[in-house]
KOLNU-870730 format. One record per residue (C-alpha): x, y negated, z. Coordinates in nm, 4 decimals, always signed. Layout:
BEGIN
+----------+----------+----------+
|       px |       py |       pz |
+----------+----------+----------+
|        X |        Y |        Z |
...
+----------+----------+----------+
END
This chain:
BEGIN
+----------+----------+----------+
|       px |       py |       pz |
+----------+----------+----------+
|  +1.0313 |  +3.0113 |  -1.2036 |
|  +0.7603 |  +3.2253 |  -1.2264 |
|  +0.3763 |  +3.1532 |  -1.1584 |
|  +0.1191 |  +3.4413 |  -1.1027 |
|  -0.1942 |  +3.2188 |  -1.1546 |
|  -0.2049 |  +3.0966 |  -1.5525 |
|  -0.4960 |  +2.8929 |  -1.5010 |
|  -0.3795 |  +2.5301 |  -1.4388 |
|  -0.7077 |  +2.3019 |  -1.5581 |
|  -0.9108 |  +2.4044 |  -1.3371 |
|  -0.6216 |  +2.2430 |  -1.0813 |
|  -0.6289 |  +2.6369 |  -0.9538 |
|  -0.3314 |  +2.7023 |  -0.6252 |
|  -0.0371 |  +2.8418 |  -0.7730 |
|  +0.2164 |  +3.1303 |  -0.5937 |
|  +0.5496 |  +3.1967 |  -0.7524 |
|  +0.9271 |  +3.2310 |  -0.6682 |
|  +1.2474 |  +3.1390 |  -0.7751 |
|  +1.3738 |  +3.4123 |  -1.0248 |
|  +1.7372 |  +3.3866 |  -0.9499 |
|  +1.6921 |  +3.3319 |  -0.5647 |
|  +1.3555 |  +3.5251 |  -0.5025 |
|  +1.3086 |  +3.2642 |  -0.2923 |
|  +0.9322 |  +3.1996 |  -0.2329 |
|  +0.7336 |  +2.8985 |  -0.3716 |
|  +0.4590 |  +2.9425 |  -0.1191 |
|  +0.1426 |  +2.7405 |  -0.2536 |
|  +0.1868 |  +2.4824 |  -0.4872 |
|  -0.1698 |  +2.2832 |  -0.5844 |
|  -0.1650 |  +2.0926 |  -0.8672 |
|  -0.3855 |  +1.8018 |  -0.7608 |
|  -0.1896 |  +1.7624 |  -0.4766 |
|  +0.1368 |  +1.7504 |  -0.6694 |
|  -0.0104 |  +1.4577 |  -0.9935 |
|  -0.1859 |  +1.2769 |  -0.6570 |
|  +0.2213 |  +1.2310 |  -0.5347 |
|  +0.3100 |  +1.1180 |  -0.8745 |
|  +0.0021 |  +0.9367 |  -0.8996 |
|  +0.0867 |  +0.7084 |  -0.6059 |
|  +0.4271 |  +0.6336 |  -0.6868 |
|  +0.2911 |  +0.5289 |  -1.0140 |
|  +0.0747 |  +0.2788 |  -0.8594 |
|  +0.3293 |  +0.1329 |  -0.6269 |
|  +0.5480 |  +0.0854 |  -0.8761 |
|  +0.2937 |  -0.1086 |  -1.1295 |
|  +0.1910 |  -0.2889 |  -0.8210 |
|  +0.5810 |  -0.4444 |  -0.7137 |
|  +0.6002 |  -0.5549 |  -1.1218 |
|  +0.2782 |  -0.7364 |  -1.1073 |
|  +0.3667 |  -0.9318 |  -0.8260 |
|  +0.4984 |  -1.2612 |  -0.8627 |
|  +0.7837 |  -1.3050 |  -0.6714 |
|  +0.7947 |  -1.6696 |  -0.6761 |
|  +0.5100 |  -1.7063 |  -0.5505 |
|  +0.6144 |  -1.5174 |  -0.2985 |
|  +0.9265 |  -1.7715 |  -0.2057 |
|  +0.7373 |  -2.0985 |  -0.2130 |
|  +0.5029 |  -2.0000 |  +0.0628 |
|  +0.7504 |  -1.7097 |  +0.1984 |
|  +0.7972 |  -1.8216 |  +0.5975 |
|  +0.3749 |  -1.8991 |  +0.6527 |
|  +0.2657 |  -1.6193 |  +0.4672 |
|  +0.5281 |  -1.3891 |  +0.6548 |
|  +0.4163 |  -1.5211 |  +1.0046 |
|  +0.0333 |  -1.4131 |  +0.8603 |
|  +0.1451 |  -1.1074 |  +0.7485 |
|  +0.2857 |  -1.0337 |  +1.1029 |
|  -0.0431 |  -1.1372 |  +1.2654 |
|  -0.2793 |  -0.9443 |  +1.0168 |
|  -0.0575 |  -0.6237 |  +1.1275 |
|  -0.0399 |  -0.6265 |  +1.4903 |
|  -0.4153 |  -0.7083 |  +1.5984 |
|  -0.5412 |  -0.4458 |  +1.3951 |
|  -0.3188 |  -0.1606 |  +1.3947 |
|  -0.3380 |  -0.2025 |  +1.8169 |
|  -0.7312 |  -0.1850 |  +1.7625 |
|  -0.6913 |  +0.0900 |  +1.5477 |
|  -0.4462 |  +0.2619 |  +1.7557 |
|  -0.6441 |  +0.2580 |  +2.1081 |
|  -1.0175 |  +0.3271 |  +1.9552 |
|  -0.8775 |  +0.6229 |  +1.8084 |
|  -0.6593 |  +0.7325 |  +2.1162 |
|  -0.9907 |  +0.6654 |  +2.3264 |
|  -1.2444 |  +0.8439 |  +2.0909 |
|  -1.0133 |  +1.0769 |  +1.9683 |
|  -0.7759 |  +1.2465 |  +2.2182 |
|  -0.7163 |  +1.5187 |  +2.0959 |
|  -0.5618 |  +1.4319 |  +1.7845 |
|  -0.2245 |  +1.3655 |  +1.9263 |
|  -0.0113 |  +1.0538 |  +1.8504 |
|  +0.0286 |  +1.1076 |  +1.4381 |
|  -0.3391 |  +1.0739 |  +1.4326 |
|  -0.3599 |  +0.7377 |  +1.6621 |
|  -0.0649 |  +0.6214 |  +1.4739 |
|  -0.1971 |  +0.6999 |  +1.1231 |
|  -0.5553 |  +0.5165 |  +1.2018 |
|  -0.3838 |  +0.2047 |  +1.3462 |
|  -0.1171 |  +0.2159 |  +0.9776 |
|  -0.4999 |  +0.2262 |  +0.7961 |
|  -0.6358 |  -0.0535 |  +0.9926 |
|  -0.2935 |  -0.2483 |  +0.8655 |
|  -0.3181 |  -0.1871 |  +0.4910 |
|  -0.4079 |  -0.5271 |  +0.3048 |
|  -0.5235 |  -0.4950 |  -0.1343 |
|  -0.2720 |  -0.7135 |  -0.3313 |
|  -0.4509 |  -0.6016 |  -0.6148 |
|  -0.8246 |  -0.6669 |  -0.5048 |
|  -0.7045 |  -0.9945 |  -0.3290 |
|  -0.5889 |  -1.1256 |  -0.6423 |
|  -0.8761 |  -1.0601 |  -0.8320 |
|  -1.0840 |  -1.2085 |  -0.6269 |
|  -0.9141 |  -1.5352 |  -0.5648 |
|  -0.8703 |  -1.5331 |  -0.9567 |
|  -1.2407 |  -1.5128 |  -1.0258 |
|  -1.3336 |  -1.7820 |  -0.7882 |
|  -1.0536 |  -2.0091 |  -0.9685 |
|  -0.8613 |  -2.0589 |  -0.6253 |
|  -0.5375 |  -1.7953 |  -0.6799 |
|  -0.3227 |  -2.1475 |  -0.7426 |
|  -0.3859 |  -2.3200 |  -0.3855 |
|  -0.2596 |  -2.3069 |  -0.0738 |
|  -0.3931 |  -2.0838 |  +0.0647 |
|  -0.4609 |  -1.8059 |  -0.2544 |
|  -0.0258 |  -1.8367 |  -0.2222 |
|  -0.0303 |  -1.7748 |  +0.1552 |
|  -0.2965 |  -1.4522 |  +0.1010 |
|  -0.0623 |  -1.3302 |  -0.1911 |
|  +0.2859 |  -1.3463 |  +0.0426 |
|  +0.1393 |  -1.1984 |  +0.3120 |
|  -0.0335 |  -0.9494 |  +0.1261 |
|  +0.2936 |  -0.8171 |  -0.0150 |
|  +0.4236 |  -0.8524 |  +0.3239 |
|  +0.1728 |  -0.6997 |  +0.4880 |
|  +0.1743 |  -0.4320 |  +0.2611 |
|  +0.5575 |  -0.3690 |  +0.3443 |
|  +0.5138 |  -0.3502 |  +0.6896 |
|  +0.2334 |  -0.0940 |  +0.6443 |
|  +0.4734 |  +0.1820 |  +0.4014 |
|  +0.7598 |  +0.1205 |  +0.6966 |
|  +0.4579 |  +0.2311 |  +0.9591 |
|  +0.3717 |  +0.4848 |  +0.6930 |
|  +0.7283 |  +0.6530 |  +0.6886 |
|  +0.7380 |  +0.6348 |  +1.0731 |
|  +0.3934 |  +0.8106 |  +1.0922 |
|  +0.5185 |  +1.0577 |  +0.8629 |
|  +0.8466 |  +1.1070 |  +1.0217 |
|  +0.6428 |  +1.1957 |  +1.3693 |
|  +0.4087 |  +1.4458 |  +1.1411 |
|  +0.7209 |  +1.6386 |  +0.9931 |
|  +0.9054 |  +1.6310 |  +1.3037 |
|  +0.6978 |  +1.6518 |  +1.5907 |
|  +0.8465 |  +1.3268 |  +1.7768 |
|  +0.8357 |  +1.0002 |  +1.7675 |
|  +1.1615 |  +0.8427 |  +1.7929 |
|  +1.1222 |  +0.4702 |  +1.8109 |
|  +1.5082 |  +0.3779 |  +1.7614 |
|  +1.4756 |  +0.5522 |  +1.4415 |
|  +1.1258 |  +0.3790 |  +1.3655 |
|  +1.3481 |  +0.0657 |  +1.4119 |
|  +1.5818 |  +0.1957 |  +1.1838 |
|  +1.3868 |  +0.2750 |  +0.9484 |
|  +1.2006 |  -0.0372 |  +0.9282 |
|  +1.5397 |  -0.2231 |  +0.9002 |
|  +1.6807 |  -0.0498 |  +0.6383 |
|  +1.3313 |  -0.0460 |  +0.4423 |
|  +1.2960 |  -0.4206 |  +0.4729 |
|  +1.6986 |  -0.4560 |  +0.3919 |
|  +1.6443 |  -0.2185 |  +0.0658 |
|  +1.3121 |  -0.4505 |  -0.0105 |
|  +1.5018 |  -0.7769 |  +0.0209 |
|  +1.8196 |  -0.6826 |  -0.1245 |
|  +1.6109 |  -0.5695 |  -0.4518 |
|  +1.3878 |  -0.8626 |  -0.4775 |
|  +1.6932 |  -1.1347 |  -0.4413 |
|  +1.8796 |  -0.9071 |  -0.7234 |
|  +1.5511 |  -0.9522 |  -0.8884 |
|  +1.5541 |  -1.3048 |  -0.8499 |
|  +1.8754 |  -1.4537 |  -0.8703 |
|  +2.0316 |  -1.1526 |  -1.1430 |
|  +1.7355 |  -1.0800 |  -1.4270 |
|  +1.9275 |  -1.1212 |  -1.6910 |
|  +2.1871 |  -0.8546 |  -1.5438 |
|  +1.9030 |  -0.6374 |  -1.5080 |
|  +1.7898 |  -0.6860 |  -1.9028 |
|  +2.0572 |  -0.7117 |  -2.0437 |
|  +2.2540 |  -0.3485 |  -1.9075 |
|  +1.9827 |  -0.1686 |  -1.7451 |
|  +1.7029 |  -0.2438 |  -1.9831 |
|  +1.8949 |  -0.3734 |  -2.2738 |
|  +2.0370 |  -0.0095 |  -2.4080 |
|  +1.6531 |  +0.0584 |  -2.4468 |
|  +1.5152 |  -0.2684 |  -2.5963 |
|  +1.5905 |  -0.1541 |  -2.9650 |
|  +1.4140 |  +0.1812 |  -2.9482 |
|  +1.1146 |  +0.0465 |  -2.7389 |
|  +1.1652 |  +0.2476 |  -2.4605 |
|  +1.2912 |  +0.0398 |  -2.1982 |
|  +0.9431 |  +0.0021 |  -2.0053 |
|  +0.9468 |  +0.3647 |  -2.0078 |
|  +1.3612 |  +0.3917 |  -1.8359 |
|  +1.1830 |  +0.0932 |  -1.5895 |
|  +0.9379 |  +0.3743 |  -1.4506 |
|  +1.2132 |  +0.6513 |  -1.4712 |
|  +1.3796 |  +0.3560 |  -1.2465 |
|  +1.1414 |  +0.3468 |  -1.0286 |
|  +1.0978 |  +0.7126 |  -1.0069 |
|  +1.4969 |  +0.7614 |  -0.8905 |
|  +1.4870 |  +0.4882 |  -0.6673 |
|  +1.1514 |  +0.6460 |  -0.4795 |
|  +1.3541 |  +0.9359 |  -0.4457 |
|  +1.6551 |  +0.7559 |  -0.3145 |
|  +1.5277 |  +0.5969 |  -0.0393 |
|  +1.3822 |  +0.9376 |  +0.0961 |
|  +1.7761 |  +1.0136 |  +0.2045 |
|  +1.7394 |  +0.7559 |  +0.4161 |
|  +1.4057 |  +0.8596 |  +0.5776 |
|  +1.2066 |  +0.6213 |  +0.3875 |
|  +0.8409 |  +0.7207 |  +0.2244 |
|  +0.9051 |  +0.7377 |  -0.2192 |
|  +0.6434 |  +0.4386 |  -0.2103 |
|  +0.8884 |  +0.2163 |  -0.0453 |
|  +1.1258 |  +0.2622 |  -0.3007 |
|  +0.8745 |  +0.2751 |  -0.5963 |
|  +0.7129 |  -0.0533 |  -0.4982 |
|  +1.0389 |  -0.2440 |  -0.4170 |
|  +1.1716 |  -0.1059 |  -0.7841 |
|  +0.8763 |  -0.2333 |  -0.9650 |
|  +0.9552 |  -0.6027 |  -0.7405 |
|  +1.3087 |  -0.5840 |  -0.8909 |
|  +1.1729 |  -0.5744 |  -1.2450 |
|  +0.8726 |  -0.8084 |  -1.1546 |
|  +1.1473 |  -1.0908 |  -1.2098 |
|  +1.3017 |  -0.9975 |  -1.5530 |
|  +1.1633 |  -1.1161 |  -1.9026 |
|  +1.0560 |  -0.7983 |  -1.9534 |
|  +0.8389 |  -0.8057 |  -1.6970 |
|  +0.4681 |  -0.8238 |  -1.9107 |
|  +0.5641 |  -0.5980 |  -2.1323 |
|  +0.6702 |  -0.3308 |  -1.8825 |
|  +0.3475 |  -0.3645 |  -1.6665 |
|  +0.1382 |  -0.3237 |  -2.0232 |
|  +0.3181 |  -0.0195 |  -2.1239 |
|  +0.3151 |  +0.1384 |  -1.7541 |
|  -0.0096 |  -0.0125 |  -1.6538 |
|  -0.1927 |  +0.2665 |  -1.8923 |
|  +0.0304 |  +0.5581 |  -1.7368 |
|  -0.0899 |  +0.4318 |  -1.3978 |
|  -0.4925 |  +0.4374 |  -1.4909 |
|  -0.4045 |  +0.7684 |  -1.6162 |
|  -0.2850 |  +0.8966 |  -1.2912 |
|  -0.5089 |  +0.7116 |  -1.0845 |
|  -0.8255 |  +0.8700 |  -1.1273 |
|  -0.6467 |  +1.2026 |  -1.0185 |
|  -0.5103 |  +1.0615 |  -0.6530 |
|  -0.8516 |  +0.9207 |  -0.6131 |
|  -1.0399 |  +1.2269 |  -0.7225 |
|  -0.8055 |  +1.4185 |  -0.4948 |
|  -0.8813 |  +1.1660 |  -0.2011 |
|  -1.2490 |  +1.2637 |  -0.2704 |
|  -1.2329 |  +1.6046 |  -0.2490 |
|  -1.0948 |  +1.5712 |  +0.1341 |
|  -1.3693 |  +1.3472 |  +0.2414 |
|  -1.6895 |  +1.5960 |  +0.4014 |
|  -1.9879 |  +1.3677 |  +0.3360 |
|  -2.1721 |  +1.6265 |  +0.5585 |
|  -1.9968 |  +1.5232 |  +0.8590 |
|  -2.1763 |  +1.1415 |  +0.8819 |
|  -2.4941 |  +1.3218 |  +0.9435 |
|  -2.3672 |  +1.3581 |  +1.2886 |
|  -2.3665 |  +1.0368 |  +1.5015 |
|  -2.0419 |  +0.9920 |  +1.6285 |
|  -1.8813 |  +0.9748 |  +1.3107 |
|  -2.0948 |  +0.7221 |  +1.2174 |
|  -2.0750 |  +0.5058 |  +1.5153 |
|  -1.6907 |  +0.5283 |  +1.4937 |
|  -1.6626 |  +0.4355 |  +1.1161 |
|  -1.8690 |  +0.1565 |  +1.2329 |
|  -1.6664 |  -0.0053 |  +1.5440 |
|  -1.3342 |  +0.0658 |  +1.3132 |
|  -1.4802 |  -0.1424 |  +0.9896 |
|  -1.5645 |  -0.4168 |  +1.2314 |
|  -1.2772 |  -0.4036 |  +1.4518 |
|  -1.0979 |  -0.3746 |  +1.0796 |
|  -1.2264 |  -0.7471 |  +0.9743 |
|  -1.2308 |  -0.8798 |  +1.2941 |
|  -0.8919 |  -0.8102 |  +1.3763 |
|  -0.7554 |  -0.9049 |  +1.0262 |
|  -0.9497 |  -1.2268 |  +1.0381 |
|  -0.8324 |  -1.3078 |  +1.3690 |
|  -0.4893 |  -1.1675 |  +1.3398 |
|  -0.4299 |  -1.3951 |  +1.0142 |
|  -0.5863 |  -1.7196 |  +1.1014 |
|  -0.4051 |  -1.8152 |  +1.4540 |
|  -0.0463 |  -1.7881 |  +1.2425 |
|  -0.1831 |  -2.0008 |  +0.9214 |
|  -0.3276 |  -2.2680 |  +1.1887 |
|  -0.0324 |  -2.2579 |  +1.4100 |
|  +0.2898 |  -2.2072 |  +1.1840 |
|  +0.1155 |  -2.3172 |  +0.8196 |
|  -0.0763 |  -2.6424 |  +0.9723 |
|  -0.4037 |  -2.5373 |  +0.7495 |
|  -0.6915 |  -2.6908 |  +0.8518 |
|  -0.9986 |  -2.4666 |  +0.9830 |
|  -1.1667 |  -2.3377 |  +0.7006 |
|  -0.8414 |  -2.3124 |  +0.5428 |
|  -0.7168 |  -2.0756 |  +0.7871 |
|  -1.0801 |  -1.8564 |  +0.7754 |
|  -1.0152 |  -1.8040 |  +0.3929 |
|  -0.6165 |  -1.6814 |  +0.4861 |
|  -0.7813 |  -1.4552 |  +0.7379 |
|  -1.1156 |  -1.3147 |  +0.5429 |
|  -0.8527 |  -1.3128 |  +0.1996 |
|  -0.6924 |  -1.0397 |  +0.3653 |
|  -0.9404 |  -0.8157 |  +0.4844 |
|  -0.9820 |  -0.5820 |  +0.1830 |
|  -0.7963 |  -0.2416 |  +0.2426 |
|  -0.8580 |  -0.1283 |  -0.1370 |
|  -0.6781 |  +0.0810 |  -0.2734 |
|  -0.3702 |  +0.0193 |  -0.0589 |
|  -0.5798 |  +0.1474 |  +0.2533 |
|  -0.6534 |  +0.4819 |  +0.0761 |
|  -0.3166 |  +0.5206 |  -0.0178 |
|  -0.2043 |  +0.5013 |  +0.3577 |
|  -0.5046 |  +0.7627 |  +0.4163 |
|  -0.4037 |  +0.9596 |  +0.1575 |
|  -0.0196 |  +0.9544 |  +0.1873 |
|  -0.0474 |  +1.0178 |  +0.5694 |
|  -0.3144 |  +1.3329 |  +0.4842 |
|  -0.1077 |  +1.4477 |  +0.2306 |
|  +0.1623 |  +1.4544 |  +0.4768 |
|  -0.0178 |  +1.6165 |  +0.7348 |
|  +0.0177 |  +1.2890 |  +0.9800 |
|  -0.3388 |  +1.3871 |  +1.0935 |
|  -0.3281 |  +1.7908 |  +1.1312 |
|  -0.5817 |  +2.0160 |  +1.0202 |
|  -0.9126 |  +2.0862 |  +1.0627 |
|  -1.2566 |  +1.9609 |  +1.0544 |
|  -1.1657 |  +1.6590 |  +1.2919 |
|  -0.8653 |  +1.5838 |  +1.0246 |
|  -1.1114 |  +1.4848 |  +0.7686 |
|  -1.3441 |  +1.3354 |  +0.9800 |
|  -1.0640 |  +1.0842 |  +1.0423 |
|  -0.9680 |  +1.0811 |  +0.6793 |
|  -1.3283 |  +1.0174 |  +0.5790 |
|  -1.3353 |  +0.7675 |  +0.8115 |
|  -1.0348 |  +0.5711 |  +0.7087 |
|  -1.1596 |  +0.5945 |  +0.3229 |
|  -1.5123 |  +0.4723 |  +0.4274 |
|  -1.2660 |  +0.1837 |  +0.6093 |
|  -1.1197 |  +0.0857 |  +0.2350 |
|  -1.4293 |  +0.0557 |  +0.0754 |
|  -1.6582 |  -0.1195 |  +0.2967 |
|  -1.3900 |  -0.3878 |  +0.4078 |
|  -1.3492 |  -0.3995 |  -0.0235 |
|  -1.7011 |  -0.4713 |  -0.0931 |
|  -1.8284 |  -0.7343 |  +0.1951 |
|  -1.5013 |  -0.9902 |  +0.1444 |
|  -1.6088 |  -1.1367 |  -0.1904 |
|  -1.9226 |  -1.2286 |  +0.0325 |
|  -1.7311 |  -1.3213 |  +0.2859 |
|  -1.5325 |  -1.6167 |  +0.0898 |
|  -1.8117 |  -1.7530 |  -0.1020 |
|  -1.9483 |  -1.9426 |  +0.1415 |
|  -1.5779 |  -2.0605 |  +0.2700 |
|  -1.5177 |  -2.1345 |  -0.0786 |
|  -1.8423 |  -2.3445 |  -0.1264 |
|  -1.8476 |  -2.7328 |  -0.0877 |
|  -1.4466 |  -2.7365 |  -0.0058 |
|  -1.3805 |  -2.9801 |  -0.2610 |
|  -1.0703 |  -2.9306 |  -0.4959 |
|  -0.8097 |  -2.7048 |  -0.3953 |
|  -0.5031 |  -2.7450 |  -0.2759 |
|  -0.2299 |  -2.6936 |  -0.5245 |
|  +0.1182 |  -2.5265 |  -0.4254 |
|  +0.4339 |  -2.6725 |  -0.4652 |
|  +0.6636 |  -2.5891 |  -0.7777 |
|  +0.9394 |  -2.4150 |  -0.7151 |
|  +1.2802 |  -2.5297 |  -0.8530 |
|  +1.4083 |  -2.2715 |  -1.1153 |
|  +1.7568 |  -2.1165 |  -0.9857 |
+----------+----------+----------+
END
């Protein structure tokens, strides 16, 4: 292949063709191409730093939250934006409700770490139905997607789509589970002596991301559901230290793309504004809500129990601008000026609902008395 343009740090578009086919390359950016990487990258990190027995012990509550925390909001999300918006088409009301889903394992964690209650109750039911939730979203993800490339929305193949992504998921995570030695010793094992093998993990989670797409499934499916396979093996520390740096390599180039799509001159006009406002509310409100009926009704957690399920999964994160920037990068929302008014929107969405929850639990948090410890699961 050749390129015309030989300048590639300054992340410059690149033209070419195919020198035995003459076929055209059309435009290939650069940033847009390490942002793709970039997010499988962080997927993948994110499945192998997830503890997956955690997951089990307080798997059927934190699944019915995880339910909850997805349909209130993306239905908020879905009919603002359909009633503000209407000319964006479907992808675009689709895409902001998928935003509106999106739950931080990452930032969740952390925060229930540094207040000392990630080993209770209800730190386990936030963690499960993060990773839930966060499943559910990528399925709504591919869907959106699908609709963007194709024009149509085809609900039977939505459905299909979400069965075979949550059939991929759990078939991974109980090979995980019940088979990490088989996974050590021959996938890992031929790599153990040369210290390579958390480097064939990401390769791993690379093919995998690329398998699923036959099946119409977004690569972040398949990269996060990889990195849940390994999260159960021996090996797992050592391959999230040795992939973690690749990751914050990456990272800062998806999120510096993200940036460059977001027009900070557009909320000097009030309608932006206003709307970024109702969405970040509707955003907590319906999360909150969402979560905290399920944890009552199907985990039996008393009041201010269920409030902490409810505000523990309000942070969007980085998960939320992955969704915004997956579904841009896709072209769920179009083009155009009111494109990245949305996108901005949804990326204002992440980082507010990031920065008011550790405010938000403190006061839950305060005066509760000890916490309520999880029950040990049984090794298998």
């Amino acid at each position: 292949m050749l390129f015309h343009d030989p300048i590639i740090l300054n992340f410059a578009t690149i033209e070419g063709w195919f020198t035995e086919t003459g076929e055209e390359t059309g435009e290939l950016h650069i940033m847009e191409i390490i942002s793709e990487i970039a997010v499988i990258c962080l997927l993948f990190v994110a499945g192998v730093e997830t503890d997956v027995r955690a997951f089990l012990r307080q798997g059927v509550t934190g699944s019915v939250v995880a339910v909850g925390g997805v349909i209130l909001p993306f239905i908020l999300g879905y009919v603002v934006v359909m009633t503000l918006y209407p000319d964006v088409g479907q992808n675009g009301w689709l895409f902001m409700g998928a935003v509106l889903v999106a739950t931080s394992i990452g930032l969740t964690v952390r925060i229930l770490m540094e207040m000392g209650r990630l080993n209770t109750t209800e730190g386990t039911t936030i963690l499960v139905a993060a990773v839930v939730d966060d499943i559910i979203g990528i399925v709504i993800l591919s869907v959106v997607i699908q609709a963007a490339e194709t024009g149509t929305l085809d609900i039977m193949h939505g459905v299909q789509i979400a069965i075979i992504g949550f059939a991929v998921w759990f078939a991974l995570l109980m090979f995980g589970v019940r088979f990490p030695h088989l996974i050590s010793r021959f996938i890992l094992g031929p790599f153990k002596k040369s210290g390579t093998s958390p480097i064939f993990a990401i390769i791993c989670g690379f093919i995998i991301a690329y398998l699923v797409t036959l099946v119409d499934l977004h690569p972040v499916v398949g990269a996060y559901v990889a990195g849940l396979m390994f999260a159960a093996t021996p090996e797992r520390e050592e391959i999230a230290q040795s992939t973690r740096p690749i990751m914050l390599f990456l990272a800062p180039f998806f999120f510096a793309y993200l940036g460059m799509q977001v027009d900070l001159t557009m909320f000097g006009e009030a309608k932006p504004i206003a709307v970024a406002l109702l969405l970040i509310g509707l955003a907590i409100v319906g999360k909150m809500v969402g979560c905290y009926i399920p944890a009552r009704v199907v985990g039996k957690l008393p009041h201010r129990s269920g409030m902490i399920v409810g505000v523990g999964m309000v942070p969007r994160g980085e998960v939320g601008l992955i969704v915004a920037g997956a579904g841009l990068l896709a072209g769920a929302l179009g083009t155009g000026d009111v494109a990245r008014e949305l996108f901005g929107i949804a990326v204002l969405i992440s980082i507010v609902t990031t920065l008011v929850t550790p405010a938000m639990l403190k006061p839950l948090f305060k005066n509760k008395g000890d916490p309520h410890p999880t029950p040990k699961l049984n090794k298998t």
